[in-house]
Structures are given as C-alpha cells and as structure tokens.
PyMOL Python script that loads the backbone (N, CA, C, O; Angstrom):
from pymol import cmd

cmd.read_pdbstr("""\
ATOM      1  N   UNK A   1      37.541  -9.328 -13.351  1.00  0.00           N
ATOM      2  CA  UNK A   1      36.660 -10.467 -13.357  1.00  0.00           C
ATOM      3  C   UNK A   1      36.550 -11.002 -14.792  1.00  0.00           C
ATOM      4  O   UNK A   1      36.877 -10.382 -15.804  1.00  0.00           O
ATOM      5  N   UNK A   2      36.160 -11.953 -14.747  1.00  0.00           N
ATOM      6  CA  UNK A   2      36.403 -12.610 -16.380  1.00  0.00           C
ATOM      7  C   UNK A   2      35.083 -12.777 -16.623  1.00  0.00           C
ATOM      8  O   UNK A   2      34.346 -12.921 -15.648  1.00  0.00           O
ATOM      9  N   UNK A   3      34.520 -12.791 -17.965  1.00  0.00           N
ATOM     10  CA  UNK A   3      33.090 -12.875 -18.466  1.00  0.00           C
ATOM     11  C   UNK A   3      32.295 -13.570 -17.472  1.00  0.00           C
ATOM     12  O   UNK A   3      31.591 -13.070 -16.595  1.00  0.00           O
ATOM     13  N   UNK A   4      32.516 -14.860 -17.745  1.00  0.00           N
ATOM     14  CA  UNK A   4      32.029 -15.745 -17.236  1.00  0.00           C
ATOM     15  C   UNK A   4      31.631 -15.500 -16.127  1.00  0.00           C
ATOM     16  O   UNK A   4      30.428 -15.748 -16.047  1.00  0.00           O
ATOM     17  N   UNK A   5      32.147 -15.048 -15.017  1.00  0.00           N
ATOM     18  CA  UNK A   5      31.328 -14.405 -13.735  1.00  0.00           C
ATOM     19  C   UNK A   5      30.482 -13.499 -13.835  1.00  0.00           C
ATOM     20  O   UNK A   5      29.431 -13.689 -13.223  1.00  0.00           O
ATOM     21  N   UNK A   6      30.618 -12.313 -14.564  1.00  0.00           N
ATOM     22  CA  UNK A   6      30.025 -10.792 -14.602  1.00  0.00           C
ATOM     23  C   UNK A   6      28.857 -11.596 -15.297  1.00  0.00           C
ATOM     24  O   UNK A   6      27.751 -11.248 -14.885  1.00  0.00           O
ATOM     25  N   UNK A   7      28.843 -12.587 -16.252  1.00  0.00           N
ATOM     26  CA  UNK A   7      27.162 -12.979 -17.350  1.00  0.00           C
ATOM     27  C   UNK A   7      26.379 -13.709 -15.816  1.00  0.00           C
ATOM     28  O   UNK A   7      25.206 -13.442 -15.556  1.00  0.00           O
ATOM     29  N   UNK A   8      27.072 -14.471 -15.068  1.00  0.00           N
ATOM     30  CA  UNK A   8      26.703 -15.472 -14.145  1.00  0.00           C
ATOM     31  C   UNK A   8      25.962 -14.581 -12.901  1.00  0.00           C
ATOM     32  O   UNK A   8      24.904 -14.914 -12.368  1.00  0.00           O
ATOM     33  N   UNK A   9      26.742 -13.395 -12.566  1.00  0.00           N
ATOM     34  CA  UNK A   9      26.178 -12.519 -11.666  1.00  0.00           C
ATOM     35  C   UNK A   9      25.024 -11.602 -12.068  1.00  0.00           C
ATOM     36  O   UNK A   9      24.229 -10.944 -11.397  1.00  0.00           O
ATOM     37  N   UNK A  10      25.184 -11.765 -13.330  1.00  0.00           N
ATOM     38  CA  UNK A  10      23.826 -10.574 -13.577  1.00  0.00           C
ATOM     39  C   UNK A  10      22.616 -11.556 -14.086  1.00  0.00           C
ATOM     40  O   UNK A  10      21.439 -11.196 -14.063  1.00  0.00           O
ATOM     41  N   UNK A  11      23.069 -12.896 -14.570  1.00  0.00           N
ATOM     42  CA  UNK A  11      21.720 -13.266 -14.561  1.00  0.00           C
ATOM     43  C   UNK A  11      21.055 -13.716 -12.953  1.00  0.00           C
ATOM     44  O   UNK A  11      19.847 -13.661 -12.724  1.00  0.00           O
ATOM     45  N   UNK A  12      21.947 -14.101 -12.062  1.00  0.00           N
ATOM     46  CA  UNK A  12      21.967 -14.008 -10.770  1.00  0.00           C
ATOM     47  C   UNK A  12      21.037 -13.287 -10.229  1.00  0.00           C
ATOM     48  O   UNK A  12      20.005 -13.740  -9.732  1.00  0.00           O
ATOM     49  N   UNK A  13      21.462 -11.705 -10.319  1.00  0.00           N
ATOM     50  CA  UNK A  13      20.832 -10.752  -9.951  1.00  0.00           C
ATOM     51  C   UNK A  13      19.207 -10.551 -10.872  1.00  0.00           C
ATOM     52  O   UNK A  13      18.276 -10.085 -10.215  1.00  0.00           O
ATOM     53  N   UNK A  14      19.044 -10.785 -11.824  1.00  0.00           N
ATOM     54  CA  UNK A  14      17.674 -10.587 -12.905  1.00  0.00           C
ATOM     55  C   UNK A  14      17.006 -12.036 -12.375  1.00  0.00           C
ATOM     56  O   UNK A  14      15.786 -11.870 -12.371  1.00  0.00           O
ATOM     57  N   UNK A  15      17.236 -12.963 -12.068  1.00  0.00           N
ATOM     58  CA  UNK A  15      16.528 -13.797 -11.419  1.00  0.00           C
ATOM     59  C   UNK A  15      16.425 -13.868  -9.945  1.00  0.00           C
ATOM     60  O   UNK A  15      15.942 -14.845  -9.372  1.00  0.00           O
ATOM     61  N   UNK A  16      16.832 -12.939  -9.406  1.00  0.00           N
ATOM     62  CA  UNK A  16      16.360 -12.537  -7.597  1.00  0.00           C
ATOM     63  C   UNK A  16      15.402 -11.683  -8.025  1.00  0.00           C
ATOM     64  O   UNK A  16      14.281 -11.872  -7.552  1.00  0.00           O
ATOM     65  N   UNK A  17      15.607 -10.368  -9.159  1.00  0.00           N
ATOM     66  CA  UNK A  17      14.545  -9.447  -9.301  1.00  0.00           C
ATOM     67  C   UNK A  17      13.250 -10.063  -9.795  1.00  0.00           C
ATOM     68  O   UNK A  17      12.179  -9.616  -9.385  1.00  0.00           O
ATOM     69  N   UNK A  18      13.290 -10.870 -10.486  1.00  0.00           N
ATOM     70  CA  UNK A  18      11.529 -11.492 -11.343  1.00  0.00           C
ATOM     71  C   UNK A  18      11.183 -12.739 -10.186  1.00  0.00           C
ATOM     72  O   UNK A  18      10.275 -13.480 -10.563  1.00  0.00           O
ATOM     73  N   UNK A  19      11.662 -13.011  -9.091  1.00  0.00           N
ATOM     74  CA  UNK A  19      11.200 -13.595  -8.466  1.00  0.00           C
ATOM     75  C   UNK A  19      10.975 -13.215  -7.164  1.00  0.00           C
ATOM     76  O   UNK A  19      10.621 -13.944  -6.238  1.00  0.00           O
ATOM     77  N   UNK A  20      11.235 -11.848  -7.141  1.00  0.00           N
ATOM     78  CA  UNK A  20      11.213 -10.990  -5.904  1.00  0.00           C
ATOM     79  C   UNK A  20       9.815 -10.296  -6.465  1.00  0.00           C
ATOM     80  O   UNK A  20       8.938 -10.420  -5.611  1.00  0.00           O
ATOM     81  N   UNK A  21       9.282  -9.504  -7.816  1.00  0.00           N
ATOM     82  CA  UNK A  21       8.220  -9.480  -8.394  1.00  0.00           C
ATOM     83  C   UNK A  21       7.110 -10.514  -8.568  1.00  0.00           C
ATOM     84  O   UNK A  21       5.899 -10.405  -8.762  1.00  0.00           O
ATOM     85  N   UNK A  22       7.553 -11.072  -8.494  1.00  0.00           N
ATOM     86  CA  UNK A  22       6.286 -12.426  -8.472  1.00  0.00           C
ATOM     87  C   UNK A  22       5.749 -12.567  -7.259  1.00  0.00           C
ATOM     88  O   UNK A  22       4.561 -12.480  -6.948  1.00  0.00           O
ATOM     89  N   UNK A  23       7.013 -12.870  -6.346  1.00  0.00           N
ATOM     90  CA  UNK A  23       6.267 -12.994  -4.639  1.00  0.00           C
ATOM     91  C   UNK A  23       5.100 -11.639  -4.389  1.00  0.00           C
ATOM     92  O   UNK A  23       3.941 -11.546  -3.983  1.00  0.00           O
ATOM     93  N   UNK A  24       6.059 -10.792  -4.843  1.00  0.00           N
ATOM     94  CA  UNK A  24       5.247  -9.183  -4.132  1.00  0.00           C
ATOM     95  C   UNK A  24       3.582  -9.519  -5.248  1.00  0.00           C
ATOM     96  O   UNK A  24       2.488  -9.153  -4.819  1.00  0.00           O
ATOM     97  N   UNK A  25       3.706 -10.147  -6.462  1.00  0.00           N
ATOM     98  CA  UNK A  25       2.439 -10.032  -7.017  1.00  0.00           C
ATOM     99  C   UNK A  25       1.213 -10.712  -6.494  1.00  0.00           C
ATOM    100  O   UNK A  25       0.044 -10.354  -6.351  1.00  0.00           O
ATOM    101  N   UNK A  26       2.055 -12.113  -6.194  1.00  0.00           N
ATOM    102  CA  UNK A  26       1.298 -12.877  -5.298  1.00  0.00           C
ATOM    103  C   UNK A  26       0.747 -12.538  -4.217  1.00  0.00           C
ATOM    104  O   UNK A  26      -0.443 -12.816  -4.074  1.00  0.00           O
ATOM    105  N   UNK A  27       1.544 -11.771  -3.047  1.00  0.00           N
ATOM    106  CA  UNK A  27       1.033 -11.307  -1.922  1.00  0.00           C
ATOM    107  C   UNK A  27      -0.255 -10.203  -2.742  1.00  0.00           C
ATOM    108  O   UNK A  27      -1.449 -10.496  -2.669  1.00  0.00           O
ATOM    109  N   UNK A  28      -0.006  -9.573  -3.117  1.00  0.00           N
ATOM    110  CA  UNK A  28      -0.920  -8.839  -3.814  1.00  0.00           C
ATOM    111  C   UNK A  28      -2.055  -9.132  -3.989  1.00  0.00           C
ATOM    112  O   UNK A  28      -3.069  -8.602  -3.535  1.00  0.00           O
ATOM    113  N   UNK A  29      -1.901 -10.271  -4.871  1.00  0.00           N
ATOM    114  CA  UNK A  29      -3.420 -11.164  -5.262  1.00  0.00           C
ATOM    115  C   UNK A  29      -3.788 -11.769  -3.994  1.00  0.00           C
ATOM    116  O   UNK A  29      -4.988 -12.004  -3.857  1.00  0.00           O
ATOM    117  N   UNK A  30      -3.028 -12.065  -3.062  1.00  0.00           N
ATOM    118  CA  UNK A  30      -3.627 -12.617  -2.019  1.00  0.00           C
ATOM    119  C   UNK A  30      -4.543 -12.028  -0.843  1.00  0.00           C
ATOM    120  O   UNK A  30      -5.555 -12.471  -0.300  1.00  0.00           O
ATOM    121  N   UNK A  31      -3.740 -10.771  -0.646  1.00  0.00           N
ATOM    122  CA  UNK A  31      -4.664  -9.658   0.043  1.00  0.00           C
ATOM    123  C   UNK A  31      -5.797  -9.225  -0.537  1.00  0.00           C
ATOM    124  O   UNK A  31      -6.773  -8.892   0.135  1.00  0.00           O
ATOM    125  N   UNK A  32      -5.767  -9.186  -2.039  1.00  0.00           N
ATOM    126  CA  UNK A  32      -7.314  -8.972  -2.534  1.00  0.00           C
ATOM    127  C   UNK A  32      -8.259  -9.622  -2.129  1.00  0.00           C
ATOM    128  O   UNK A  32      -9.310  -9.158  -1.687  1.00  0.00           O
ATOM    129  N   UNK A  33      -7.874 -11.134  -2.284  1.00  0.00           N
ATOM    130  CA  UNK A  33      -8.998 -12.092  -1.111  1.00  0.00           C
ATOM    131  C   UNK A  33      -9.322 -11.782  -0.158  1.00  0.00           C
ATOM    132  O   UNK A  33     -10.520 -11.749   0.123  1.00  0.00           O
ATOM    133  N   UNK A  34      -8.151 -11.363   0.884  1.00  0.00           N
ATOM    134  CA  UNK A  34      -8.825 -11.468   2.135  1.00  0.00           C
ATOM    135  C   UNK A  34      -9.671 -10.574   1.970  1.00  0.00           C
ATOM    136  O   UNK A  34     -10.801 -10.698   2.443  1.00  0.00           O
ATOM    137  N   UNK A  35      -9.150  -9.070   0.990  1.00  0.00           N
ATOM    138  CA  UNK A  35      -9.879  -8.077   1.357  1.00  0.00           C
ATOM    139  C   UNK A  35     -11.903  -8.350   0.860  1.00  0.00           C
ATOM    140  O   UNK A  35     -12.945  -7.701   0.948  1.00  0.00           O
ATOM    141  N   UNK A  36     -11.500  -9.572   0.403  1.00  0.00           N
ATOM    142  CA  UNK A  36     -13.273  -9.555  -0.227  1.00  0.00           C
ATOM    143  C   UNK A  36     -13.812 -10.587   0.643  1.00  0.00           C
ATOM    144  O   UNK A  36     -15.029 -10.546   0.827  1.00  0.00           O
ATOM    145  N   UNK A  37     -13.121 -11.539   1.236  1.00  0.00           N
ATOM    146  CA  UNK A  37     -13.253 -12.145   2.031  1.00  0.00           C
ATOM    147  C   UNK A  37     -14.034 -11.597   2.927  1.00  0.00           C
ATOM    148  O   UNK A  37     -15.207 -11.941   3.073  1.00  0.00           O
ATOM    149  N   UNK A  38     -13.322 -10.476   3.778  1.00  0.00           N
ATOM    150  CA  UNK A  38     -13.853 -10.016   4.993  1.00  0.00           C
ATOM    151  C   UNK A  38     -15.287  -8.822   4.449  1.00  0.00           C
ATOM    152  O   UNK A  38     -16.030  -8.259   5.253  1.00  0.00           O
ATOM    153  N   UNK A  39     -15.368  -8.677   2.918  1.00  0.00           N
ATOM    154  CA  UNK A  39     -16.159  -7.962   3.189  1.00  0.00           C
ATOM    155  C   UNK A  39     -17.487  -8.997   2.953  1.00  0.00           C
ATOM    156  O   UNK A  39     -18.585  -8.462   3.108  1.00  0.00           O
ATOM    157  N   UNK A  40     -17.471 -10.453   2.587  1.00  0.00           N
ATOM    158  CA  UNK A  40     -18.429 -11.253   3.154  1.00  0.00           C
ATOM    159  C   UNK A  40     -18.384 -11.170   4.495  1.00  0.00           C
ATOM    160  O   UNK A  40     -19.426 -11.274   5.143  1.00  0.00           O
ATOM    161  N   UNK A  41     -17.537 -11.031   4.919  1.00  0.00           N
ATOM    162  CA  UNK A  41     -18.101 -11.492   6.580  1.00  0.00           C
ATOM    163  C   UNK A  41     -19.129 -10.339   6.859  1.00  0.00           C
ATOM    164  O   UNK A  41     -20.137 -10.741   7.440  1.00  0.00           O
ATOM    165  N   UNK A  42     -19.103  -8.926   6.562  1.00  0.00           N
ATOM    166  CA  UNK A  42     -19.815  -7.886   7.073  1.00  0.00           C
ATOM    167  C   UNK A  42     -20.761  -8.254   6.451  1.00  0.00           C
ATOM    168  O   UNK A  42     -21.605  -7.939   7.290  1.00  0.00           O
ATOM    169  N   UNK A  43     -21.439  -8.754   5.497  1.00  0.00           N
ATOM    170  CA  UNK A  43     -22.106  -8.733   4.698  1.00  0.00           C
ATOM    171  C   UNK A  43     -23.045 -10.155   5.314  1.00  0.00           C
ATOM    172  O   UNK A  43     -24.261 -10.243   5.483  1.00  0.00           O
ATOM    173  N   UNK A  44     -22.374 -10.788   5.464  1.00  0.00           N
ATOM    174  CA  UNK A  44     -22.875 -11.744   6.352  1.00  0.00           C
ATOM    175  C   UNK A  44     -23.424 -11.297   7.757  1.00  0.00           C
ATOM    176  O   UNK A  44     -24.311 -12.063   8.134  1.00  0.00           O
ATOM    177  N   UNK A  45     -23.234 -10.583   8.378  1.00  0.00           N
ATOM    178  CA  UNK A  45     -22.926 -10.173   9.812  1.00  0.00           C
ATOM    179  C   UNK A  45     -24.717  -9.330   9.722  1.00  0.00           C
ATOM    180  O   UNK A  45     -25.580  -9.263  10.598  1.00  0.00           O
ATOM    181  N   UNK A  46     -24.719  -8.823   8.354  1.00  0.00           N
ATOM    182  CA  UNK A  46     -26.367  -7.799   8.322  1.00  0.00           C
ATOM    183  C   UNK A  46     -27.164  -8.531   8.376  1.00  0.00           C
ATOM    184  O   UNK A  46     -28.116  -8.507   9.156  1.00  0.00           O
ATOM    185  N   UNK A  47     -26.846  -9.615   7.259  1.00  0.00           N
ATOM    186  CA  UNK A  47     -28.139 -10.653   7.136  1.00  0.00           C
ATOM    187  C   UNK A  47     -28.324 -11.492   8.025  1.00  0.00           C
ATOM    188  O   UNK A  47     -29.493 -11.831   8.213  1.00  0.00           O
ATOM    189  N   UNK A  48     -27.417 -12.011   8.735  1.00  0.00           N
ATOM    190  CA  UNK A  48     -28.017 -12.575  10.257  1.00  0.00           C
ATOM    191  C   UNK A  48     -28.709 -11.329  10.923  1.00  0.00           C
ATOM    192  O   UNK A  48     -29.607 -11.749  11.652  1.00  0.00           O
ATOM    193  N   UNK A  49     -28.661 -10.449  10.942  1.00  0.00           N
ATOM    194  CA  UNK A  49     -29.231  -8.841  12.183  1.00  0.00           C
ATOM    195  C   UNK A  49     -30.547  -8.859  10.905  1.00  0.00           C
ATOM    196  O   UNK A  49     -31.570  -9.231  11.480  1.00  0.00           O
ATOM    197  N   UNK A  50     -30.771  -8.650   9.760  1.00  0.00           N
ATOM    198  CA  UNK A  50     -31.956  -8.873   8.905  1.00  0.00           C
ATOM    199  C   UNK A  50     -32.842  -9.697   9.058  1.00  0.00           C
ATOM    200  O   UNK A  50     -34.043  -9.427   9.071  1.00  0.00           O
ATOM    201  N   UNK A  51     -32.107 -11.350   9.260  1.00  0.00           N
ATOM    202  CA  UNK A  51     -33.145 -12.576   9.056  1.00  0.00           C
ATOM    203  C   UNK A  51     -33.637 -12.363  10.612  1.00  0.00           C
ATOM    204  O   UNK A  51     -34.743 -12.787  10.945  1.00  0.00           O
ATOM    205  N   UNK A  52     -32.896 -11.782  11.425  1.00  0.00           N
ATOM    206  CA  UNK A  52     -33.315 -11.949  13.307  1.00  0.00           C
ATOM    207  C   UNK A  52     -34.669 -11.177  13.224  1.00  0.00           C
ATOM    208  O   UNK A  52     -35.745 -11.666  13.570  1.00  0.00           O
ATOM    209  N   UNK A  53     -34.502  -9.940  12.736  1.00  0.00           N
ATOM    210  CA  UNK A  53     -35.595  -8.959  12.287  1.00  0.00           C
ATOM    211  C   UNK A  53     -36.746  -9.594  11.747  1.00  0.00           C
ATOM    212  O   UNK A  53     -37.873  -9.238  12.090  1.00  0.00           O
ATOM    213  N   UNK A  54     -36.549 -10.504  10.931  1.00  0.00           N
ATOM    214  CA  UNK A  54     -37.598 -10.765   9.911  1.00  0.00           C
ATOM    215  C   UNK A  54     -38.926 -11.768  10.715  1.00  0.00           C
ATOM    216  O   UNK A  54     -40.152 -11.872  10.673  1.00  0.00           O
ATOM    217  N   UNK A  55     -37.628 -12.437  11.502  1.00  0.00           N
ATOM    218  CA  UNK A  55     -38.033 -13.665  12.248  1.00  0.00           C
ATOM    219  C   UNK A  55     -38.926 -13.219  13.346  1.00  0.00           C
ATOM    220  O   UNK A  55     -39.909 -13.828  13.770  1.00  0.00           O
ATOM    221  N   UNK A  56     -38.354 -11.816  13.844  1.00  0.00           N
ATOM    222  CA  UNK A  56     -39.602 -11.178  14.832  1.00  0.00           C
ATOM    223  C   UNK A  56     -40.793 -11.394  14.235  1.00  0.00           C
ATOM    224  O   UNK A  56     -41.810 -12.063  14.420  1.00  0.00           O
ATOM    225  N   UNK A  57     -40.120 -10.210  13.052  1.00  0.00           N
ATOM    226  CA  UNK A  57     -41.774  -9.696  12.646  1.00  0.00           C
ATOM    227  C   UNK A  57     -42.936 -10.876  11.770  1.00  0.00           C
ATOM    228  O   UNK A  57     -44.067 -10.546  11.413  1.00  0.00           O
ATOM    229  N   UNK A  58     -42.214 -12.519  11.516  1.00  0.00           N
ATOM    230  CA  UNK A  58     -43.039 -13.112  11.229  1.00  0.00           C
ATOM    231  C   UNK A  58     -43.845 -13.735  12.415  1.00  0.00           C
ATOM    232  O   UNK A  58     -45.031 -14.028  12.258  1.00  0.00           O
ATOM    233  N   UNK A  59     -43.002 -13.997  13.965  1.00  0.00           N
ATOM    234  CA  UNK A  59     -43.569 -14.260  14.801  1.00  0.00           C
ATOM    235  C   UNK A  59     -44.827 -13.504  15.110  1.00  0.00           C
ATOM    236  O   UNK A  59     -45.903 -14.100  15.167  1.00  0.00           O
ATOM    237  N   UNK A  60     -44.728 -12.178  15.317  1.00  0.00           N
ATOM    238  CA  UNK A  60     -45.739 -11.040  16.016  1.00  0.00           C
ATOM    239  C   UNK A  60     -46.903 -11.415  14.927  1.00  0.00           C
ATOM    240  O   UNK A  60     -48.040 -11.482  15.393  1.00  0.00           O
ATOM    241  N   UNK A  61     -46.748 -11.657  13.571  1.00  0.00           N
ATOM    242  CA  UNK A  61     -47.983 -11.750  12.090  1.00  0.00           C
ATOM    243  C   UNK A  61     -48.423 -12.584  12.961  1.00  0.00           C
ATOM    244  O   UNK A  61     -49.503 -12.455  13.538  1.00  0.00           O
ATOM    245  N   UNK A  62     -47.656 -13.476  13.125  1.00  0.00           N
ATOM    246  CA  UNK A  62     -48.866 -15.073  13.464  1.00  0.00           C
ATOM    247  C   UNK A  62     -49.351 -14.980  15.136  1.00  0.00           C
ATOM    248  O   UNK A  62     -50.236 -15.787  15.418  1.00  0.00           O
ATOM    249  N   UNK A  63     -49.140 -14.586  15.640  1.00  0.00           N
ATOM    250  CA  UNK A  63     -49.818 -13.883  16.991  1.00  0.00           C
ATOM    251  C   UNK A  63     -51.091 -13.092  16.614  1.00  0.00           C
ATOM    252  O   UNK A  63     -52.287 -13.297  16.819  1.00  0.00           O
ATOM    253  N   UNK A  64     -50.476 -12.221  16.056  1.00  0.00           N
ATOM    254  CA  UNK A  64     -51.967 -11.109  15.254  1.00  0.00           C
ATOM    255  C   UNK A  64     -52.981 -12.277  14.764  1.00  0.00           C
ATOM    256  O   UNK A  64     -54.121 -12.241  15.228  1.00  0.00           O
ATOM    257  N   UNK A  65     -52.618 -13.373  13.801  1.00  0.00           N
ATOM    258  CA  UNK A  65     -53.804 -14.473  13.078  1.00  0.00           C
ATOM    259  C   UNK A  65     -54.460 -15.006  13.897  1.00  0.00           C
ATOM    260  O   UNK A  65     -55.685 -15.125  13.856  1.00  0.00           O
ATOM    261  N   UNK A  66     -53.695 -15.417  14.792  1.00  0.00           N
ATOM    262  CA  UNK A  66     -54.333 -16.375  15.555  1.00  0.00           C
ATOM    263  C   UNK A  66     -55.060 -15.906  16.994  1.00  0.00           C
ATOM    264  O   UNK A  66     -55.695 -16.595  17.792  1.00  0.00           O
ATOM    265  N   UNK A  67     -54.761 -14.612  17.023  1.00  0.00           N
ATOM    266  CA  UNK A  67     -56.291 -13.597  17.930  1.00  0.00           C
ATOM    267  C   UNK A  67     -56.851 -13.619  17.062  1.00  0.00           C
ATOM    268  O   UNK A  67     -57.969 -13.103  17.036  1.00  0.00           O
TER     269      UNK A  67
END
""", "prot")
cmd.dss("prot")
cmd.show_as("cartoon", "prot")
cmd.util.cbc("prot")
cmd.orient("prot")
C-alpha cells in the first residue's frame, strides 16, 4: 500500500473512534436526565399523596370551627 492510503486509513479509523466516543458520551449525559427526570416524577407522585393529606386534614379543622 502506498503512504497515502495507510495516513488516509488511519485517520479514517481515529475519526470513527472520537466520534464513536462522543455519541457513547452523549448517550451518557442523556440518561443522566432521564435518570433525574424520573426521579421528579416520584417526587412529584408524594406531594400530590401529601397535598391530598393535607387537604383532608384542613377540611376536618374547618368542620371542628364551625361546630
């Protein structure tokens, strides 16, 4: 093979690798989101079951006042 191919193939190959690293980094950073993502949702999911709670127990107060 003559230079010129073997320089052409290996930068070839070093630019599939740093862009095969980048994707995988990206996916990376991207799953971190979801992963915080979803832990709003749980987090979300209490405080609706909290505010439902709360909402009782302000109803039953004002029942109690108003006997």
């Amino acid at each position: 093979m003559s230079e010129g191919i073997i320089i052409a193939l290996i930068g070839a190959i070093a630019s599939v690798l740093s862009s095969a690293a980048l994707v995988n980094w990206r996916i990376k950073k991207l799953e971190e989101k979801v992963d915080k993502h979803n832990g709003y949702s749980d987090t979300i999911s209490h405080m609706q079951t909290d505010i439902a709670l709360i909402q009782k127990d302000i109803s039953y107060i004002r029942e109690m006042v108003e006997k």
